[in-house]
N, CA, C, O and CB atoms as a CASP TS submission, in Angstrom:
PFRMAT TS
TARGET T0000
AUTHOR 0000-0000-0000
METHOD Language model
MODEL 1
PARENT N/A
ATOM      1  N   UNK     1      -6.037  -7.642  -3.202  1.00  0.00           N
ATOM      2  CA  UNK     1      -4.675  -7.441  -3.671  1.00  0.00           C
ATOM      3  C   UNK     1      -4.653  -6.475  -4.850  1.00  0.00           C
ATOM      4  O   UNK     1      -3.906  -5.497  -4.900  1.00  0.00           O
ATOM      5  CB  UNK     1      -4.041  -8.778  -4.065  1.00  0.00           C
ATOM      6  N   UNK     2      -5.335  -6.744  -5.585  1.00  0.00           N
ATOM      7  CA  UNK     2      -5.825  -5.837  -6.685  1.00  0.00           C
ATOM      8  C   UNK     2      -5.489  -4.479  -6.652  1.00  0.00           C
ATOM      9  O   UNK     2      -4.638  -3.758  -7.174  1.00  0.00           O
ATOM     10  CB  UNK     2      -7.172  -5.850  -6.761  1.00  0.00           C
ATOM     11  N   UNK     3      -6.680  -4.325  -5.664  1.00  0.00           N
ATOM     12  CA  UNK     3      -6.902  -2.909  -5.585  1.00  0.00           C
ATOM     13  C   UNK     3      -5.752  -2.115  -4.525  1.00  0.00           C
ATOM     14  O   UNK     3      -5.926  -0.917  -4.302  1.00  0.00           O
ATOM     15  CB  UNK     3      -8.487  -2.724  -5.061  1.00  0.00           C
ATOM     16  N   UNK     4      -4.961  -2.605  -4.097  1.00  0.00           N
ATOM     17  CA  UNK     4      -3.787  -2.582  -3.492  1.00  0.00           C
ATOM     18  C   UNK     4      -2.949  -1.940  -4.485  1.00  0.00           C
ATOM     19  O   UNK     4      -2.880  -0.711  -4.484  1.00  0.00           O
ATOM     20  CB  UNK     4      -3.334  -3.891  -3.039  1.00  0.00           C
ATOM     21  N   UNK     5      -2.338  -2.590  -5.289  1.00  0.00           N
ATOM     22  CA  UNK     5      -1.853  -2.327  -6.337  1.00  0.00           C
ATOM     23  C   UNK     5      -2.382  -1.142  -7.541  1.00  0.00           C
ATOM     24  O   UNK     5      -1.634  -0.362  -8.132  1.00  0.00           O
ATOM     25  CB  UNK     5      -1.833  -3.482  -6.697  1.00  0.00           C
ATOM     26  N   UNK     6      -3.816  -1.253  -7.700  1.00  0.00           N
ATOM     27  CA  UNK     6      -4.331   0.165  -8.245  1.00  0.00           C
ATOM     28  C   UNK     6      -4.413   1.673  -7.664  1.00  0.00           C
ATOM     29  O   UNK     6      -4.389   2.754  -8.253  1.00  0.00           O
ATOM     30  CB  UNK     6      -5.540  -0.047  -8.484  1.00  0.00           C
ATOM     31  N   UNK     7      -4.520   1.347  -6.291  1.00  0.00           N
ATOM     32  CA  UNK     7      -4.169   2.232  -5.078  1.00  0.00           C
ATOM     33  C   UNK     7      -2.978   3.225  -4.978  1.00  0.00           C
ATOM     34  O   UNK     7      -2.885   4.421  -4.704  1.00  0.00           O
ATOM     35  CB  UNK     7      -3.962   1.375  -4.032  1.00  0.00           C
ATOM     36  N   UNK     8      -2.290   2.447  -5.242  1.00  0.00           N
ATOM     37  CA  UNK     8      -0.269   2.497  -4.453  1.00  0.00           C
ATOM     38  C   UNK     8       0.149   3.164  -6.327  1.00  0.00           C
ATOM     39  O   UNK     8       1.287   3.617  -6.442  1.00  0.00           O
ATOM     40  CB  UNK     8       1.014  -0.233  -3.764  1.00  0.00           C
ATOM     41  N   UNK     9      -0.598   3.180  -7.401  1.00  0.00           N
ATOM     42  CA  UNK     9       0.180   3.604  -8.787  1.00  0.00           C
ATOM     43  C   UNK     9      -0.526   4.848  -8.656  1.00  0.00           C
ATOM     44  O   UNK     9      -0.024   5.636  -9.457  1.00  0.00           O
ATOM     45  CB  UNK     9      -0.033   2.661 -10.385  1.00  0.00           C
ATOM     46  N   UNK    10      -1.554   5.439  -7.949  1.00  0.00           N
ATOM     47  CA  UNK    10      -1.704   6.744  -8.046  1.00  0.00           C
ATOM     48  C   UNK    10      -1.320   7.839  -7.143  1.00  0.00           C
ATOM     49  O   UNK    10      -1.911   8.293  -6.163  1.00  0.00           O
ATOM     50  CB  UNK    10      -2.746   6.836  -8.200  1.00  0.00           C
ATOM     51  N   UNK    11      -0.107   8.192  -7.730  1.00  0.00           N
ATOM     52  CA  UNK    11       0.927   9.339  -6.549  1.00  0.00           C
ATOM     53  C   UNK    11      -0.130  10.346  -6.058  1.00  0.00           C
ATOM     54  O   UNK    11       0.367  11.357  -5.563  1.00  0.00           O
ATOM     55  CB  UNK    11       2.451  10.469  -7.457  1.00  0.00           C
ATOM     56  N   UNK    12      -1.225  10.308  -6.077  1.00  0.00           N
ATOM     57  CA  UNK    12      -2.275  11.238  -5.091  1.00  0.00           C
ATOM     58  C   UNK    12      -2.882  10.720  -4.052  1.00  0.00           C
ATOM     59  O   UNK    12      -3.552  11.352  -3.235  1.00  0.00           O
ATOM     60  CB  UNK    12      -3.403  11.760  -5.739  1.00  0.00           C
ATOM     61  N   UNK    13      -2.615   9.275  -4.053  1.00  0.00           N
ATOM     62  CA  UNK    13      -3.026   8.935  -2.616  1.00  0.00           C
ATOM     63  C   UNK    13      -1.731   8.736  -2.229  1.00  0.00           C
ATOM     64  O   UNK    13      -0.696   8.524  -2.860  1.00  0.00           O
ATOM     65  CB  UNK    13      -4.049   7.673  -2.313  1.00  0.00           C
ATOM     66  N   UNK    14      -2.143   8.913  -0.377  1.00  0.00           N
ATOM     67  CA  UNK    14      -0.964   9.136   0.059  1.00  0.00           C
ATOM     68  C   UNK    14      -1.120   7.407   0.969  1.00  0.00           C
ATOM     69  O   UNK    14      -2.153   7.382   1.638  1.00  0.00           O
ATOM     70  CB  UNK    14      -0.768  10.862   0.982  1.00  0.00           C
ATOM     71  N   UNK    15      -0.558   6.514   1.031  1.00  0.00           N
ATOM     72  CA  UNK    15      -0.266   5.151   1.812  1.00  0.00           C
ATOM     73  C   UNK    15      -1.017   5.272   3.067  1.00  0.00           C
ATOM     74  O   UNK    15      -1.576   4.246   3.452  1.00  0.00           O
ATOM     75  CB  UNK    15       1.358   4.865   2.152  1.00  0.00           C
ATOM     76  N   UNK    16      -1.105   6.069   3.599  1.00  0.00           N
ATOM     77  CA  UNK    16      -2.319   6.108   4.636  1.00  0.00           C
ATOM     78  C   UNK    16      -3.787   6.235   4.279  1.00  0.00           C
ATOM     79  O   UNK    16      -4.620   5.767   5.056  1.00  0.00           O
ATOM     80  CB  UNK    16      -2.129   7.201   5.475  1.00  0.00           C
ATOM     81  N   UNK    17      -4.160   6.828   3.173  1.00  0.00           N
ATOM     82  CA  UNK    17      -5.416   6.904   2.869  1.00  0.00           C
ATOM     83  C   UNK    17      -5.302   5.496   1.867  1.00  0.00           C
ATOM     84  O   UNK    17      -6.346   5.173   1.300  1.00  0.00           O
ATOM     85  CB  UNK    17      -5.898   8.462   2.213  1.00  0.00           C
ATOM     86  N   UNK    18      -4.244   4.766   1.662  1.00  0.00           N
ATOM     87  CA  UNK    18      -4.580   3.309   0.894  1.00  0.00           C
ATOM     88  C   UNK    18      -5.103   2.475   1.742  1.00  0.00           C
ATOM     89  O   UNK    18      -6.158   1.843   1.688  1.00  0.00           O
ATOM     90  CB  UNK    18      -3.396   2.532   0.279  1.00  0.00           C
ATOM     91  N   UNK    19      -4.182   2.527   2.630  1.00  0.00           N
ATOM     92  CA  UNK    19      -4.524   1.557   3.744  1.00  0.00           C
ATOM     93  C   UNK    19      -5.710   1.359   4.607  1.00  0.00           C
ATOM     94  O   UNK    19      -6.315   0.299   4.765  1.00  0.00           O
ATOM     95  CB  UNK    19      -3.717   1.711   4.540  1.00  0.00           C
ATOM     96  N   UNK    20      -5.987   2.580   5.183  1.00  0.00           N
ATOM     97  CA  UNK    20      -7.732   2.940   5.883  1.00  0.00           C
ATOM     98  C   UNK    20      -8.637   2.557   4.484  1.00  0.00           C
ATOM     99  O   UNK    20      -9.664   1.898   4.648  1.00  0.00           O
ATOM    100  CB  UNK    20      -8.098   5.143   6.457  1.00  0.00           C
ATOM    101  N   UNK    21      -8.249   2.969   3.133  1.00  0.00           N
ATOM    102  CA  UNK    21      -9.629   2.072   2.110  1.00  0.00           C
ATOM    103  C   UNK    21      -9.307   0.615   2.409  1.00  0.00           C
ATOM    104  O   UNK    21     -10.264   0.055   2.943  1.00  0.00           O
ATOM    105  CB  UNK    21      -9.563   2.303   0.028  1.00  0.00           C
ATOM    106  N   UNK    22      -8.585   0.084   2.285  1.00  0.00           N
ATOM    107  CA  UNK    22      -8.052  -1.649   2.801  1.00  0.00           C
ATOM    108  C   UNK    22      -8.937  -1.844   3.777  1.00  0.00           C
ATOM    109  O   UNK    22      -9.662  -2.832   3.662  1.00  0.00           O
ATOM    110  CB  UNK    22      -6.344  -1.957   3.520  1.00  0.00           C
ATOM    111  N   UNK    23      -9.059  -1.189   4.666  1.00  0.00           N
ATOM    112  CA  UNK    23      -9.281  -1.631   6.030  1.00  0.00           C
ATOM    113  C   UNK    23      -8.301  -2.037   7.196  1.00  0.00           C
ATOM    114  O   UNK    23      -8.448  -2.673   8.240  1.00  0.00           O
ATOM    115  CB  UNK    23      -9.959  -2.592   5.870  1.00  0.00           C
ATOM    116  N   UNK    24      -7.351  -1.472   6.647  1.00  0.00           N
ATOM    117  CA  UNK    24      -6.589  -1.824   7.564  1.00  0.00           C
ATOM    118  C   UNK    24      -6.113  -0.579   9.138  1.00  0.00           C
ATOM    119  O   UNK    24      -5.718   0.584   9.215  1.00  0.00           O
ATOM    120  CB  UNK    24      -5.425  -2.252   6.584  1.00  0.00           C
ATOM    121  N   UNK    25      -6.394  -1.494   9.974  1.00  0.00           N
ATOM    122  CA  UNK    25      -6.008  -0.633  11.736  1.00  0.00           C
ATOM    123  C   UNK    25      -5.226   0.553  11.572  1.00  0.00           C
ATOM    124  O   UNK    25      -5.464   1.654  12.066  1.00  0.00           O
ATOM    125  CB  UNK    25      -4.913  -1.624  12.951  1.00  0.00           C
ATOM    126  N   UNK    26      -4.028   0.147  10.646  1.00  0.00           N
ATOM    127  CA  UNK    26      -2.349   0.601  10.553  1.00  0.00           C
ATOM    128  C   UNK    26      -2.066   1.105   9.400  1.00  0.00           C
ATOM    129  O   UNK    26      -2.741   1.093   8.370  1.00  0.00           O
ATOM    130  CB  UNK    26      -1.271  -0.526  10.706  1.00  0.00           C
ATOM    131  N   UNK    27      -0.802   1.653   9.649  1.00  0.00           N
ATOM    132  CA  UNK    27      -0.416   1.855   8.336  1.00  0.00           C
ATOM    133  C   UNK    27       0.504   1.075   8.568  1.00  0.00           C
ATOM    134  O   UNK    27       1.001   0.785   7.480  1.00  0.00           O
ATOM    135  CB  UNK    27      -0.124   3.147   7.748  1.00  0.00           C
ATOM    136  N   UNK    28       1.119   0.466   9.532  1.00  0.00           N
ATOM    137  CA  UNK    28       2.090  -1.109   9.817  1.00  0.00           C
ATOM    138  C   UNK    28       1.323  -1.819   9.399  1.00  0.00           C
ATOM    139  O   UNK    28       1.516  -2.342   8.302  1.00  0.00           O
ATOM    140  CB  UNK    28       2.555  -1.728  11.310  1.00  0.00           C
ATOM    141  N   UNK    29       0.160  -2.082  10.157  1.00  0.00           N
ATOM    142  CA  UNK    29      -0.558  -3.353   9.385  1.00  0.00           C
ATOM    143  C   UNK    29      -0.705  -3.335   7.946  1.00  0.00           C
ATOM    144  O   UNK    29      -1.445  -4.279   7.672  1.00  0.00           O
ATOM    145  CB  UNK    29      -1.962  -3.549   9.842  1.00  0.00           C
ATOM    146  N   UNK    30      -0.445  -2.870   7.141  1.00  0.00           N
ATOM    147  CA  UNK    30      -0.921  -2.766   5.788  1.00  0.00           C
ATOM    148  C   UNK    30       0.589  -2.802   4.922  1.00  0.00           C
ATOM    149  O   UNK    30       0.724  -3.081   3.731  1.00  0.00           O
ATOM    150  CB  UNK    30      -1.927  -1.258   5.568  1.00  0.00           C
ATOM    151  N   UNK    31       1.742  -2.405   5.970  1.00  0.00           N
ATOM    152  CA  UNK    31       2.985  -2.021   5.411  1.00  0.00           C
ATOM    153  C   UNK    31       3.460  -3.923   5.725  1.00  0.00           C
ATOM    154  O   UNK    31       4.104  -4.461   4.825  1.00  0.00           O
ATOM    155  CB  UNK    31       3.983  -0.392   6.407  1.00  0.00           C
ATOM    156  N   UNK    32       3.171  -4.599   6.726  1.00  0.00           N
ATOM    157  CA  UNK    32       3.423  -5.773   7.283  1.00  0.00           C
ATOM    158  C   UNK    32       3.062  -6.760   6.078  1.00  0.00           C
ATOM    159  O   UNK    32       3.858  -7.482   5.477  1.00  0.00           O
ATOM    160  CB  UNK    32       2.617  -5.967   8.642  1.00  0.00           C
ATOM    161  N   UNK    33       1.428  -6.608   5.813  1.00  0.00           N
ATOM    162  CA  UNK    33       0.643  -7.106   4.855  1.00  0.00           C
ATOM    163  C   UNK    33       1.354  -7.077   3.429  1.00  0.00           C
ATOM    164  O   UNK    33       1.607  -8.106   2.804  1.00  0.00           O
ATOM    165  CB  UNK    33      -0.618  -6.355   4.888  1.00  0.00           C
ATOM    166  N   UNK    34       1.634  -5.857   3.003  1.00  0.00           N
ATOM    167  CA  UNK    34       1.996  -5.868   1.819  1.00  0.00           C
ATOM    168  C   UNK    34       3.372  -6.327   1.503  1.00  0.00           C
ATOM    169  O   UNK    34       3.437  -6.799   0.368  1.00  0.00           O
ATOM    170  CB  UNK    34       1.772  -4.743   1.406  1.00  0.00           C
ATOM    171  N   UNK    35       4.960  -6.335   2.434  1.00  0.00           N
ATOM    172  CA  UNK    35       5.574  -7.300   2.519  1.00  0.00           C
ATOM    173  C   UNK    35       5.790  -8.688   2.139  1.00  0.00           C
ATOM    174  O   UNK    35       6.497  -9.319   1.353  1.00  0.00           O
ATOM    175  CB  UNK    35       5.522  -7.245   3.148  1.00  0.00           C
ATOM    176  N   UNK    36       4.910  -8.904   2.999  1.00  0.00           N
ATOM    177  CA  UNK    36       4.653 -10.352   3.047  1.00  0.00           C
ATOM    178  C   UNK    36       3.776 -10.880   1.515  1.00  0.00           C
ATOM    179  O   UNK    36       3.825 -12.017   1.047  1.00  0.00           O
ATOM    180  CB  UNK    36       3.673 -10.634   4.563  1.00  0.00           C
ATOM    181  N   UNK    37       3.147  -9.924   1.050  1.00  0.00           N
ATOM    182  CA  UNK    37       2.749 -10.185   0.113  1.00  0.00           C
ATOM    183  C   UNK    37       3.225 -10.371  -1.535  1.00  0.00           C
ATOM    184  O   UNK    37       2.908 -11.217  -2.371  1.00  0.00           O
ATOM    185  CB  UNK    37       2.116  -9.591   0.355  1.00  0.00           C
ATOM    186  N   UNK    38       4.052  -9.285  -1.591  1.00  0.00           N
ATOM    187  CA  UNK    38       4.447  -8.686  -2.468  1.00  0.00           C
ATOM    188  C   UNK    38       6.139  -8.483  -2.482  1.00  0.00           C
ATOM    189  O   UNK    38       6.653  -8.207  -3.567  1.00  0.00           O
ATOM    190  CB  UNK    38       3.657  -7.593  -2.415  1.00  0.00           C
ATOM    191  N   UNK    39       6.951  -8.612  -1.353  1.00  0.00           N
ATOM    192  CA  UNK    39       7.931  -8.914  -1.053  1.00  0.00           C
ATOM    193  C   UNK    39       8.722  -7.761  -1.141  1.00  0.00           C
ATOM    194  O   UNK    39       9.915  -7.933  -1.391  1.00  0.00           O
ATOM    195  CB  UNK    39       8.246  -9.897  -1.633  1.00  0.00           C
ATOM    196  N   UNK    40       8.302  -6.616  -0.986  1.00  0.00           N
ATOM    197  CA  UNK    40       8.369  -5.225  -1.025  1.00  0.00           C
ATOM    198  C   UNK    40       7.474  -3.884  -0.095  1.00  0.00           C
ATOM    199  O   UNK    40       6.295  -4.083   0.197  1.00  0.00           O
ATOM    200  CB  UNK    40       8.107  -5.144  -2.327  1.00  0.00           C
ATOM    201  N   UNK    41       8.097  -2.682   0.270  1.00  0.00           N
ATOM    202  CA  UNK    41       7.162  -1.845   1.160  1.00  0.00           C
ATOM    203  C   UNK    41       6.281  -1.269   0.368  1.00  0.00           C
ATOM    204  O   UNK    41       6.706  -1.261  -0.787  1.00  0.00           O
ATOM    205  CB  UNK    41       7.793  -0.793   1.977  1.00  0.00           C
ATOM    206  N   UNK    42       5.198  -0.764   0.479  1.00  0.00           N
ATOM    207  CA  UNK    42       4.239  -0.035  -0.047  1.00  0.00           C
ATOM    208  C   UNK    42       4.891   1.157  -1.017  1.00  0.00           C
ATOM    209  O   UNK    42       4.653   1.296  -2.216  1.00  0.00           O
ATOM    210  CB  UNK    42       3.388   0.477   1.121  1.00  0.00           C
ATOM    211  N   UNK    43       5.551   1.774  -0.403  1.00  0.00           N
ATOM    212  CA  UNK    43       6.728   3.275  -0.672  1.00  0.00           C
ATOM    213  C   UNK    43       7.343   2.357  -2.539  1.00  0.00           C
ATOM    214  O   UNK    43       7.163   2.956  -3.599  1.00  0.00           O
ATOM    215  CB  UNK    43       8.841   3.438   1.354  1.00  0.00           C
ATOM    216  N   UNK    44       7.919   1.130  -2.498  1.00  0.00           N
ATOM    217  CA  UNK    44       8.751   0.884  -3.294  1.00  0.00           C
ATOM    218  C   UNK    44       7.767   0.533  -4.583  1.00  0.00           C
ATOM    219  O   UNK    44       7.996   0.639  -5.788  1.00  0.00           O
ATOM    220  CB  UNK    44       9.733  -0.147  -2.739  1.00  0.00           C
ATOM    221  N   UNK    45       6.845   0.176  -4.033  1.00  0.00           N
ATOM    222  CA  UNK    45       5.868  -0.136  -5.264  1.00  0.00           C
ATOM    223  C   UNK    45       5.482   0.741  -5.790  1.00  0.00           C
ATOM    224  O   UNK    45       5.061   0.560  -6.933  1.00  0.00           O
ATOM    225  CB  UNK    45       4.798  -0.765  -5.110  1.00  0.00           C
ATOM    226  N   UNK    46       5.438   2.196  -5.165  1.00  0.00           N
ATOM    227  CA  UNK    46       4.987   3.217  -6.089  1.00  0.00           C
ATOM    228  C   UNK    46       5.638   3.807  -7.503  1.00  0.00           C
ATOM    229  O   UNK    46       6.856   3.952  -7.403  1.00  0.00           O
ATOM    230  CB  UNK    46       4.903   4.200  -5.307  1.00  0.00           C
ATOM    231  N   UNK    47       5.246   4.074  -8.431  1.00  0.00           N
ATOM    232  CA  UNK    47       5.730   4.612  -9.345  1.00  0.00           C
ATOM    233  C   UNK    47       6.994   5.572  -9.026  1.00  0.00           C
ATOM    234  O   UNK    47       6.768   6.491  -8.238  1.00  0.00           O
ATOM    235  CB  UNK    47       4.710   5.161  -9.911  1.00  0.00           C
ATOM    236  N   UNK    48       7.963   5.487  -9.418  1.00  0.00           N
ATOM    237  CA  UNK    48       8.944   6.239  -9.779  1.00  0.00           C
ATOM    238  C   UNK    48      10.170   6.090  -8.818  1.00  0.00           C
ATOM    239  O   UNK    48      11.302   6.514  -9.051  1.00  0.00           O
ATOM    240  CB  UNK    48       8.447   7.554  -9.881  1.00  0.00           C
ATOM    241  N   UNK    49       9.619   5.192  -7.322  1.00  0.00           N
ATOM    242  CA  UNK    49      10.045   4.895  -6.553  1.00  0.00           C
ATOM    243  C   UNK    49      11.788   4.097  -6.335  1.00  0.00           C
ATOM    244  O   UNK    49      12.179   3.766  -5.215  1.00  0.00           O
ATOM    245  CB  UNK    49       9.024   4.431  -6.337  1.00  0.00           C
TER
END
């Protein structure tokens, strides 16, 4: 979760290269994941968003 979150605050990665470091299949799977997690899309958590 962590590193999810350290991931997603640096506007040089782009949500697809977060997600493949995750491990995740998708970039749904990871957009699904983080939802459910966080109660928000990947996109909204980013800075400035």
């Amino acid at each position: 979760m962590h590193l999810a979150v350290q991931y997603l605050a640096n506007p040089r990665m782009r949500i697809t290269e977060v997600a493949d470091l995750l491990g995740y299949s998708s970039i749904g799977a990871f957009t699904r994941w983080h939802g459910a997690t966080f109660g928000s899309s990947p996109r909204k958590a980013r800075p400035n968003s």
